[in-house]
C-alpha positions as CSV (number, residue, x, y, z in Angstrom):
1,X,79.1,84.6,-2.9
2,X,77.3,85.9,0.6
3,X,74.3,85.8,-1.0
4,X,73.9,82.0,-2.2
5,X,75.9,80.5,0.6
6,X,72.8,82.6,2.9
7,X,70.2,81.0,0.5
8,X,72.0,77.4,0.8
9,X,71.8,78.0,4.9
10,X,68.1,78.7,4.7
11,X,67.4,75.6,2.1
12,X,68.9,73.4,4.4
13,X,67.3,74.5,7.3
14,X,63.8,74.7,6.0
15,X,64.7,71.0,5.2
16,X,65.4,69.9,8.4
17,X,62.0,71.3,10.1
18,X,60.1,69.8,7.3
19,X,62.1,66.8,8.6
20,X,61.8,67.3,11.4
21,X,57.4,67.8,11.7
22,X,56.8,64.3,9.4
23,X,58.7,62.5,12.3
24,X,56.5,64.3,15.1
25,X,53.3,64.0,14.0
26,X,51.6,60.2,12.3
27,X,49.9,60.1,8.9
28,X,46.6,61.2,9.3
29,X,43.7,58.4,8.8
30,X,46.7,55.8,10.0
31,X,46.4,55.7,13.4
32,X,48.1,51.9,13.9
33,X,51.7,53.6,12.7
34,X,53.9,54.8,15.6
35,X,55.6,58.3,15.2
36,X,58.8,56.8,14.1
37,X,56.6,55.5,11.0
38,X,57.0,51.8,13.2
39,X,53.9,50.1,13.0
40,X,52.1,50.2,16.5
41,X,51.4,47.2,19.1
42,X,48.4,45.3,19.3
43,X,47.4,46.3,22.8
44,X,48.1,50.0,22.5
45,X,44.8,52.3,22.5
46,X,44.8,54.0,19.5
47,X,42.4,56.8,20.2
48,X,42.6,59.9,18.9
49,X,43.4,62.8,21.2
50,X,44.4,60.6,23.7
51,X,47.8,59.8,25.0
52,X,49.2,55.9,23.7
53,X,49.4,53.5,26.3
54,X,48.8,49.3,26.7
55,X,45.4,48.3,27.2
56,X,43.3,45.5,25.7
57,X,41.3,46.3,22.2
58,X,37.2,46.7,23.0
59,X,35.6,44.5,21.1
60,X,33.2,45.1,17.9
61,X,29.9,45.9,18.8
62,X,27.7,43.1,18.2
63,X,25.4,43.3,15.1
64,X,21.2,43.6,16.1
65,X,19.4,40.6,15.2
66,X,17.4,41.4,11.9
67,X,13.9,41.7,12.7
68,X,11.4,38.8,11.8
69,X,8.7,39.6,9.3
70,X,5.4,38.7,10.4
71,X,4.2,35.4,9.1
72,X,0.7,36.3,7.4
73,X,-0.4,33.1,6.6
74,X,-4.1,32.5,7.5
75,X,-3.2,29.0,8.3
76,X,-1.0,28.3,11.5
77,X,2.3,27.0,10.9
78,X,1.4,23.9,13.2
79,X,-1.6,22.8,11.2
80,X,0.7,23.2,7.7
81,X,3.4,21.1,9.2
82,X,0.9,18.4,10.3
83,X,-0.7,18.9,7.0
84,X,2.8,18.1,5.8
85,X,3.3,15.2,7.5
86,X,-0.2,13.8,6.8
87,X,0.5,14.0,3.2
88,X,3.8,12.2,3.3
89,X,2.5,9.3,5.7
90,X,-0.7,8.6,3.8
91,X,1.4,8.0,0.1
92,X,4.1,5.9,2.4
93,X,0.9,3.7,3.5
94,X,-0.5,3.2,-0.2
95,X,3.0,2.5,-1.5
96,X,2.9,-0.2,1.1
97,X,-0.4,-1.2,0.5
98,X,0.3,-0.9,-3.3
99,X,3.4,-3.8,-2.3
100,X,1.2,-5.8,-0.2
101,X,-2.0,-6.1,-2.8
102,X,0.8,-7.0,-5.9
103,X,2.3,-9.8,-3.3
104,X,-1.0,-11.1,-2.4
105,X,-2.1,-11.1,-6.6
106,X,1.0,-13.0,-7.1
107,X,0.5,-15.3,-4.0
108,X,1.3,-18.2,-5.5
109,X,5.3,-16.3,-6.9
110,X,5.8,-14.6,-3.6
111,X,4.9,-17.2,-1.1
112,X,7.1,-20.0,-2.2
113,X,10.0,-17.3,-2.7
114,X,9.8,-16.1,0.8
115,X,9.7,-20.0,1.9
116,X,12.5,-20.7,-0.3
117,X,14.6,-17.8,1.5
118,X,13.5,-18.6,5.3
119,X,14.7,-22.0,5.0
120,X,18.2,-21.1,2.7
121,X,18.6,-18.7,5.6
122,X,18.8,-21.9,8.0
123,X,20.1,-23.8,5.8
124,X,23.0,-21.7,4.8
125,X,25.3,-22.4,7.7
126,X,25.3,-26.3,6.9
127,X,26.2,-25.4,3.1
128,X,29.1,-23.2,4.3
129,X,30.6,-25.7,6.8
130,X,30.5,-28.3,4.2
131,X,32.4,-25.7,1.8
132,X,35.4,-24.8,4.8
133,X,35.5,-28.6,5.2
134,X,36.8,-28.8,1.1
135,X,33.4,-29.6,-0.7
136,X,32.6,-27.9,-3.4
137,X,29.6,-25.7,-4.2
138,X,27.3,-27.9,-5.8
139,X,28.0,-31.0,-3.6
140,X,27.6,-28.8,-0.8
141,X,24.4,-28.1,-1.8
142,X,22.5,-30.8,-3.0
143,X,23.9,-32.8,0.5
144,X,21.6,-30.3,2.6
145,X,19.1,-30.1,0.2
146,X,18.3,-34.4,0.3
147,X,19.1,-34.5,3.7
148,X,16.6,-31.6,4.6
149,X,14.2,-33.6,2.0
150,X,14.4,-36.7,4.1
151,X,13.9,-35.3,7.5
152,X,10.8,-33.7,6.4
153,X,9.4,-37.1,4.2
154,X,11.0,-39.4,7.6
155,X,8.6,-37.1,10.2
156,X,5.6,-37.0,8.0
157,X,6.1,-40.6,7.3
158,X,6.0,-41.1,11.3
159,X,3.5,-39.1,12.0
160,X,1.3,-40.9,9.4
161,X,2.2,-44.2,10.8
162,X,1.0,-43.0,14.9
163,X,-2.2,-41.5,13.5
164,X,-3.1,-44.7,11.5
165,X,-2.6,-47.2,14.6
166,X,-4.4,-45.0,16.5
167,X,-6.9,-43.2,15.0
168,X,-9.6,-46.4,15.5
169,X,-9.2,-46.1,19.0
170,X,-9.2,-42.2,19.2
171,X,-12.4,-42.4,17.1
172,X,-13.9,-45.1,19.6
173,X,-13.0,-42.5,22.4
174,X,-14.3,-39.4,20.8
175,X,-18.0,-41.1,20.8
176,X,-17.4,-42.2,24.2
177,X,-16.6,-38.4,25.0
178,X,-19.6,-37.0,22.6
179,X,-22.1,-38.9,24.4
180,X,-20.8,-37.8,28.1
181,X,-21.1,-34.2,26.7
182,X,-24.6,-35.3,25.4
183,X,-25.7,-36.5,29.4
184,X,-24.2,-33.4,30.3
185,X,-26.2,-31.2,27.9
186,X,-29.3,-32.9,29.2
187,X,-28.6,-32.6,33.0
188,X,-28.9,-29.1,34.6
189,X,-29.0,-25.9,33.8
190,X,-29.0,-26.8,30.0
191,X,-31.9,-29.4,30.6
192,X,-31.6,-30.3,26.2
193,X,-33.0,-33.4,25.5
194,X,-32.0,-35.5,22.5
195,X,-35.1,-34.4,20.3
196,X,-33.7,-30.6,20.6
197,X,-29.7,-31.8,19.8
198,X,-30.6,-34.1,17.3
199,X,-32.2,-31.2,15.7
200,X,-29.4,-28.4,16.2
201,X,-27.1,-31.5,14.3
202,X,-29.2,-31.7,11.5
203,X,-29.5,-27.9,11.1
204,X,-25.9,-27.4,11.4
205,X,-25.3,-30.4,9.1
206,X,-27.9,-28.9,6.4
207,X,-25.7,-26.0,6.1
208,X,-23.1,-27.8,4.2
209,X,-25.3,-29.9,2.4
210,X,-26.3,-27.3,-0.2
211,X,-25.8,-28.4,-3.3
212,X,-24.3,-25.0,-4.6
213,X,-22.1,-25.0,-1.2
214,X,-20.7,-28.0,-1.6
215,X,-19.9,-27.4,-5.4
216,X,-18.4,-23.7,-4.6
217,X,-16.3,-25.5,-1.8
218,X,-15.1,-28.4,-3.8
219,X,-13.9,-25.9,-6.3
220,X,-12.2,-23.6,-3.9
221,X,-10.4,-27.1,-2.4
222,X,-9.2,-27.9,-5.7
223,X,-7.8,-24.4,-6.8
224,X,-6.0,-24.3,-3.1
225,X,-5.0,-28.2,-3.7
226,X,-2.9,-27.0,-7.1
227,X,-2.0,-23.5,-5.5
228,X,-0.6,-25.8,-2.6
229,X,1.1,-28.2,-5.2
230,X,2.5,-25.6,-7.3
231,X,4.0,-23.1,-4.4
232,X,5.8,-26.5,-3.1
233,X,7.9,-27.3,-6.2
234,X,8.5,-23.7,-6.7
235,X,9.4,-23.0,-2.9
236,X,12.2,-26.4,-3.4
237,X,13.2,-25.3,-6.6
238,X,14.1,-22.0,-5.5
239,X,15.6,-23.6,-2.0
240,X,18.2,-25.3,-3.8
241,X,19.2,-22.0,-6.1
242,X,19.8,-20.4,-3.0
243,X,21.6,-22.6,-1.2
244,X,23.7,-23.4,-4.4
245,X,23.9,-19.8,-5.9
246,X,22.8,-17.4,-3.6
247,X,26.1,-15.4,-3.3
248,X,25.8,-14.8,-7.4
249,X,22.5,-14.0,-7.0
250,X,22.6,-11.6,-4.1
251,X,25.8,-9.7,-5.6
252,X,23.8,-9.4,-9.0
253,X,20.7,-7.1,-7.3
254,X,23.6,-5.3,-5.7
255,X,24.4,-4.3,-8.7
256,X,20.9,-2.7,-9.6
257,X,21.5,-0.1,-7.1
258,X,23.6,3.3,-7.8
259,X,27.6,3.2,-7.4
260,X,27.4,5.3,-4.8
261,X,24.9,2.9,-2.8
262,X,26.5,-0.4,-3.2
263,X,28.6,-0.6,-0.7
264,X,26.2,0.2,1.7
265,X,23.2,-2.1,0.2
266,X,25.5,-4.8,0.4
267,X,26.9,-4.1,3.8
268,X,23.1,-3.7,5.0
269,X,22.2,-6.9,3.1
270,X,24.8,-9.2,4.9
271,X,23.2,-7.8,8.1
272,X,19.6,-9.0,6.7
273,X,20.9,-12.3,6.2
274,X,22.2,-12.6,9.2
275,X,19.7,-11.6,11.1
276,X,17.2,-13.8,9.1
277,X,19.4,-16.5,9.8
278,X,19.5,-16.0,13.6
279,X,15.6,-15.8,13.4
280,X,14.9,-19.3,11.7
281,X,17.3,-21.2,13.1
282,X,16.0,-19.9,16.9
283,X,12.4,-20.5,15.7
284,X,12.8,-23.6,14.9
285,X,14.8,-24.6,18.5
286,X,11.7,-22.8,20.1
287,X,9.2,-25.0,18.2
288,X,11.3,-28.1,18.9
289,X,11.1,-26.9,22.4
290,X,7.7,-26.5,22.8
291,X,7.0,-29.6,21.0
292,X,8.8,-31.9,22.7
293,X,7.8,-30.4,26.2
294,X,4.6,-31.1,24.9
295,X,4.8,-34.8,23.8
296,X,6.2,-35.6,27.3
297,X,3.5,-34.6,28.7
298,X,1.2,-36.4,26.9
299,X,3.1,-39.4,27.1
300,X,3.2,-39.4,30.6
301,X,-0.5,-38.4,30.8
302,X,-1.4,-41.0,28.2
303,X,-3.2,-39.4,26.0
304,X,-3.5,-40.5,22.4
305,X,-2.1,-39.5,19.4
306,X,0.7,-38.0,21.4
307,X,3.6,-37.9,18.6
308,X,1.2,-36.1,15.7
309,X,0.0,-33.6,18.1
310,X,3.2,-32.8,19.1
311,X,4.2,-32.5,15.5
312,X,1.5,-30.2,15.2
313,X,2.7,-27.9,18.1
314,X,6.3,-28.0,16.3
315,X,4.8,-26.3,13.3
316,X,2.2,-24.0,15.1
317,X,5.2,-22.9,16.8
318,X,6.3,-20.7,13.8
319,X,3.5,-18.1,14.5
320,X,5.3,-16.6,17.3
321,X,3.2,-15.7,20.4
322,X,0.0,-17.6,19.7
323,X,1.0,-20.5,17.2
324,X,2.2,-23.0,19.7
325,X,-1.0,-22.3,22.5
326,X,-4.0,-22.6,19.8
327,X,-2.4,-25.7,17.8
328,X,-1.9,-27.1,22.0
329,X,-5.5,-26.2,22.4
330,X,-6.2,-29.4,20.0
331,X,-4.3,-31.8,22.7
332,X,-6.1,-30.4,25.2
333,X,-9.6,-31.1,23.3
334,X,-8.2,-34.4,22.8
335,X,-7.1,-35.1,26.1
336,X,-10.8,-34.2,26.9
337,X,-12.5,-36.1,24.9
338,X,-10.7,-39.2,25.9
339,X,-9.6,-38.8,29.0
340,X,-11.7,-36.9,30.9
341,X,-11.9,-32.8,32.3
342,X,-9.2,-33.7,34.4
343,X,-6.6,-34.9,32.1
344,X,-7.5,-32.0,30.2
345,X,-7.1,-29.6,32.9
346,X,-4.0,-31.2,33.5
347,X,-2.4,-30.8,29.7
348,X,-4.0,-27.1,29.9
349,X,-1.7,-26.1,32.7
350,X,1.6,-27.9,31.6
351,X,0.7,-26.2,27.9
352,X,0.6,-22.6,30.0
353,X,3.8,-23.5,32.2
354,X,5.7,-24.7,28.6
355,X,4.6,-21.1,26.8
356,X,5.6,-19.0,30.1
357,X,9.6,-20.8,30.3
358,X,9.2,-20.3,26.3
359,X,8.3,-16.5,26.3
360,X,10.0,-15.3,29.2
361,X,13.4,-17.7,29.4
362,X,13.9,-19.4,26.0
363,X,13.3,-17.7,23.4
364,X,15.2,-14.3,24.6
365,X,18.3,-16.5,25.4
366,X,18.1,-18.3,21.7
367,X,16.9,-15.2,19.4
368,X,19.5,-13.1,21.4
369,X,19.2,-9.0,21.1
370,X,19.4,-8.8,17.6
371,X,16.1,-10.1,16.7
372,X,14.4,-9.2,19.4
373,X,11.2,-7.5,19.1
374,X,8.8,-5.9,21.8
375,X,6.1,-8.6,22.7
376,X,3.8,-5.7,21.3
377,X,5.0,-5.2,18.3
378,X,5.1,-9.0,17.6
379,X,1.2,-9.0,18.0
380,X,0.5,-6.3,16.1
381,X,2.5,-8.3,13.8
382,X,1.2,-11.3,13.9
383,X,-2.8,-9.8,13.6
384,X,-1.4,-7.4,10.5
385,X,-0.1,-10.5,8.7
386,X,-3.0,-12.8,9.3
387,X,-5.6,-10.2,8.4
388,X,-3.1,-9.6,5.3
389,X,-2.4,-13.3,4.2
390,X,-3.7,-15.5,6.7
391,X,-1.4,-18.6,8.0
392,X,1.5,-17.3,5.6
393,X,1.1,-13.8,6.7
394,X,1.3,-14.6,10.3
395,X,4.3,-16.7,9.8
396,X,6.4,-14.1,7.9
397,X,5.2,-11.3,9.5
398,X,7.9,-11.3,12.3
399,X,10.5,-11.7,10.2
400,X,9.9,-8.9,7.8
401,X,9.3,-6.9,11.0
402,X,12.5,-8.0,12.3
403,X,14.4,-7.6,9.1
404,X,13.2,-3.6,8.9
405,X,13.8,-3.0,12.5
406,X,17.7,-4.5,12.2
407,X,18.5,-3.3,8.5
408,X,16.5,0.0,9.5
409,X,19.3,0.6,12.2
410,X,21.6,-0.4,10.9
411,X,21.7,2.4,7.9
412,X,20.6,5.3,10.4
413,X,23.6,4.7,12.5
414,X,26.0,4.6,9.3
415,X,24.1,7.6,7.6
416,X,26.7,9.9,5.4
417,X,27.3,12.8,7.1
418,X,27.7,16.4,5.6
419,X,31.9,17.3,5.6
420,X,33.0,19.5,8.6
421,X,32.9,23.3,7.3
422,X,36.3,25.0,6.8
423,X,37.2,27.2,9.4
424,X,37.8,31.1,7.9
């Protein structure tokens, strides 16, 4: 009985030490558990050895940047991104040149549709005010379309009427003015008697009196005659489609572009049209401008043929920069011819004055900032567009050029971006 109750005693203290050591010393390999098993506090060093107390926790050491391998491309990386570039930029150019050589092929399609648009663009607001006011679609448009018919027929019918009571006597005053410039010519320095003028005429005049010239020309007249003809009933034919349909029409190419796309194509398109919109409708109050500035002028200086060369400056207005000036440079021949080189000196100046208020005061205040172009680019413009398609390519060069420049904007500022990364 001695015996096991002196084996128990020993069991239970050999327990209680056991106990006891667990409780004194942590885990090894654990060193965030307290001794009490407790799991330690976050500012508490931690290092071995060393007695436990608060302080903050150093920081991971910062990994080394991974070395660079050497780039052991013969050619510098400069030259290959410029190659790069090059290469991109040069097929941009013949896809553009590709789109311009198919629109000039089809000249006589593209043209009339362009002219169609420019003018539903101005037209448009008239079509939609008739619509608010309770008119439907088709009345609506076929109101603008006559009336826009009969403001064009009633000016060229004027105009017709002022050149043919006039045009005897401006004929009677340009040989009046031809034979002053002929005393002139023979005075001092020139010293060119009539034998010498008489003979530069007839050269000049033998140059178009070849019979193959004249043949070649008539042919080329005729061919531009129907071209002319034809581009005119297609231009009003699609005029009133796009003043009566042009909604449909617009909403159906829409449609041609990806799901994800249409919403912004169409969003961009209604900032095309309006922009197109603003740019007609302040050309033509610039050309009216200029045109009626103009025919004051004359007027008051008495010069003939005042109303048709106004005209003329109203539709040489359209070719921004230059248009107005070279179509007023035929007023001011005029005014030389029968007035004298003071009269003309006269309608030279008032024609400068009228393009300075134009340039710098008008036209800024009625194309407003969202058309408006840097005088530089409109001349590059202007010479692109004539070298590319002549009259027509001057005229709609500044509008495609303000079309790009506003739609261009428009989808860099609402450009998708990539989602926000999740944080952890």
């Amino acid at each position: 009985m001695r015996l096991t109750r002196w084996l128990t005693d020993v069991r239970q203290r050999v327990a209680q030490a056991a106990a006891a050591g667990q409780q004194a010393a942590p885990p090894d390999g654990d060193p965030a558990l307290q001794p009490d098993g407790a799991p330690r506090p976050l500012g508490e060093a931690t290092t071995p050895g060393k007695a436990p107390g608060p302080g903050p926790v150093p920081p991971p050491p910062a990994e080394a940047p991974a070395p660079r391998a050497p780039d052991g491309h013969p050619v510098p990386r400069v030259v290959r991104d410029a190659a790069e570039w090059s290469w991109r930029l040069i097929i941009i150019a013949a896809a553009v040149a590709g789109v311009g050589w198919l629109a000039w092929e089809l000249r006589v399609v593209i043209f009339p549709l362009v002219a169609g648009l420019l003018l539903a663009a101005g037209l448009q607001p008239l079509v939609r005010r008739l619509r608010m006011a309770g008119w439907a679609r088709g009345p609506a448009a076929a109101v603008v379309f006559v009336g826009f018919l009969l403001v064009v027929v009633g000016s060229l019918t004027l105009v017709g009427n002022a050149v043919g009571g006039q045009f005897e006597d401006v004929v009677d005053q340009a040989e009046e003015g031809l034979q002053e410039i002929r005393d002139w010519l023979a005075g001092p320095p020139f010293s060119i008697d009539e034998a010498q003028l008489d003979s530069y005429i007839d050269r000049a005049v033998a140059l178009f009196q070849d019979d193959s010239s004249v043949t070649e020309q008539a042919a080329t007249a005729a061919t531009v005659a129907i071209e002319i003809l034809v581009g005119l009933a297609l231009a009003l034919f699609a005029l009133i489609f796009f003043l009566y349909d042009g909604e449909r029409i617009w909403t159906w190419l829409v449609r041609l572009f990806p799901a994800r796309a249409r919403a912004r194509a169409a969003a961009a398109g209604d900032v095309a049209w309006l922009t197109l919109g603003q740019y007609i409708r302040g050309t033509v109050l610039v050309a009216l401008f200029d045109a009626v500035a103009i025919t004051v002028l004359l007027f008051i200086l008495q010069v003939p043929l005042a109303l048709p060369l106004g005209v003329l400056v109203f539709f040489g207005a359209f070719v921004p920069l230059i248009g107005a000036f070279v179509t007023g440079t035929v007023a001011v021949l005029v005014a030389l011819v029968t007035q004298g080189l003071l009269i003309a000196i006269v309608v030279l100046a008032g024609l400068i004055v009228v393009q300075q208020i134009e340039s710098n005061i008008f036209q800024p205040f009625i194309l407003g900032r969202m058309v408006r172009i840097h005088p530089l680019a409109v001349a590059v413009a202007v010479a692109i567009g004539t070298l590319a398609g002549s009259i027509i390519g001057a005229i709609i060069a500044v509008p495609i050029i303000a079309l790009v420049n506003t739609v261009g904007s428009y989808l860099a500022s609402t450009r998708e971006r990539p989602p926000p990364v999740a944080s952890g």
